[in-house]
C-alpha positions, 0 to 999 in steps of 0.5 A: 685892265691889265692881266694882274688887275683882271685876275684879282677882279676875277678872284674877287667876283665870288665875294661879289655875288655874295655882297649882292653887286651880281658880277658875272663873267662870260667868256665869248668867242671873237671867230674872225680874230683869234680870240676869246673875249672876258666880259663883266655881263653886269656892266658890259665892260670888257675885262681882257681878250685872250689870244687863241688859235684861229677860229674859236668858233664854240666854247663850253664850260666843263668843270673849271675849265673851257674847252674852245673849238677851232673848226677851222685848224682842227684844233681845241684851247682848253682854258682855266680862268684867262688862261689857256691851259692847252692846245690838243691837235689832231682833229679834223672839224671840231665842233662842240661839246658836252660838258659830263657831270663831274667836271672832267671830261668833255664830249667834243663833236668832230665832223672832220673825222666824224667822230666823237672824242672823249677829252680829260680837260684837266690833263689836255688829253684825247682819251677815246674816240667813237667813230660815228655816221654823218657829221656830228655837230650838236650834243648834248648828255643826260642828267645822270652823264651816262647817255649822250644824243648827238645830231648828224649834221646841220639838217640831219636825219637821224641822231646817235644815241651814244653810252658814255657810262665808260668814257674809256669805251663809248658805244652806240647803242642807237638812232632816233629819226626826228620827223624832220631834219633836225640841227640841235638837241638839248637833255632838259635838266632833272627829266627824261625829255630831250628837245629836239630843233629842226634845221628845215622848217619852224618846229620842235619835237620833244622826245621821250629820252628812253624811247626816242618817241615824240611826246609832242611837236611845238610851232617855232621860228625859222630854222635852225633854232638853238634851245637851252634851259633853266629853272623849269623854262626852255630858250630857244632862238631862231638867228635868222628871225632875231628871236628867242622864244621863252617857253614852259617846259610842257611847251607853253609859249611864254615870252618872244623876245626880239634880240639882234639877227645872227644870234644863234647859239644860247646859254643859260647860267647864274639867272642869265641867258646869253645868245651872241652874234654872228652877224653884228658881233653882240652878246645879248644878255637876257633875264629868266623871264626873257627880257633883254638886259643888255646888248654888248658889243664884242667883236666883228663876229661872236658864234658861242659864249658861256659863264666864266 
């Protein structure tokens, strides 16, 4: 399909929705070939591979836009639709981002400069940035877009607690010490909880958001777990065991699910839950209730994925 087709394909996916067809977008990132991949989830076809800079390892969605890190040259793609919109330099090891609330900013983690830098994706520009201990890697912002947890490493110790309320001038107001070390942290929508994962063994905390107390501690497959959520359910995956567990958000196990190995990093949006593959190069596309709907072959290798 060539890019005239794709984009009145694409301007026609609303109308689509709403005819009930169910057509979906995602973007998925393809690490080893410089490219972010455009794929129809509900029939698997491949729409367009958008060229990149190197290594586009992790991609979120933040407003219209998605911000695609490149750890390897320390560099960001900020895409609108298909098409990359621009290209920020100067970081040292981007990692991920947190989408803020109005669509604007994104808050990227950067364990090159051990940072976080706040980004206006819609003018391409690095607006502030806080210097942090460790290597920040996963974040994740509260529902209100004013607190912003962020893990210190893959098996880190701690976590910075960071206020965004003035993306201008963010501050660290504290550190909470999970009791193991943890990978990923995810802010459960409309609620004062915070998911925690561990990066050393098969468990989960849930943190009170306010206090950093644990609130509870939940069995979990092998280490690092990824967990994402949506319509009152929590997704977490485990790439090593090829799993992802579906559960309450009281913690209940609700649904395991095999999905291919290497499928680390999740996404959740519009009634589907997506985890891509570093090992086999898939995107496995999952329903709320955690059934596998398809499997879509990618790329040689897929670290992230998220809805166009």
């Amino acid at each position: 399909m060539d890019r005239r087709a794709f984009l009145a394909a694409a301007a026609a996916a609303p109308l689509a929705l709403r005819s009930g067809t169910q057509r979906t977008v995602a973007l998925v990132t393809a690490d080893t070939e410089a490219a972010v991949v455009a794929l129809d989830v509900s029939s698997g076809a491949v729409l367009r591979r958008i060229e990149t800079r190197p290594d586009p390892r992790s991609i979120e969605r933040v407003g219209e836009h998605a911000v695609v890190a490149h750890t390897a040259v320390g560099e960001l793609s900020i895409l609108r639709g298909v098409d990359v919109r621009h290209v920020l330099r100067g970081f040292g090891e981007p990692r991920y981002a947190a989408a803020a609330p109005e669509g604007r900013h994104a808050y990227v983690s950067d364990s090159g400069r051990k940072d976080v830098a706040v980004v206006d994706v819609l003018r391409g520009r690095v607006l502030s940035r806080l210097r942090l201990v460790g290597w920040p890697r996963h974040l994740s912002l509260d529902s209100s877009g004013r607190v912003l947890w962020v893990a210190l490493g893959t098996e880190a110790r701690e976590l910075a607690v960071v206020d965004v309320t003035r993306p201008l001038q963010p501050r660290h107001v504290g550190t909470v010490r999970p009791p193991f070390r943890l990978h990923d942290v995810g802010f459960v929508p409309g609620t004062g909880h915070v998911w925690i994962t561990s990066g050393d063994r098969r468990t989960i905390a849930i943190h009170d958001g306010r206090t950093g107390h644990i609130l509870k501690r939940l069995p979990a497959g092998s280490p690092p777990q990824h967990v994402t959520f949506q319509g009152g359910k929590a997704y977490v995956t485990s790439g090593d065991d090829g799993t992802l567990h579906v559960h309450g958000l009281d913690g209940r196990l609700l649904r395991e699910t095999s999905i291919p190995r290497g499928s680390y990093n999740v996404q959740q949006g519009t009634g589907l839950v997506l985890t891509p593959s570093l090992a086999r190069g898939t995107l496995c596309v999952l329903d709320t209730a955690g059934r596998v709907r398809r499997t879509i072959h990618v790329a040689r290798s897929s670290h992230d994925a998220c809805f166009l």
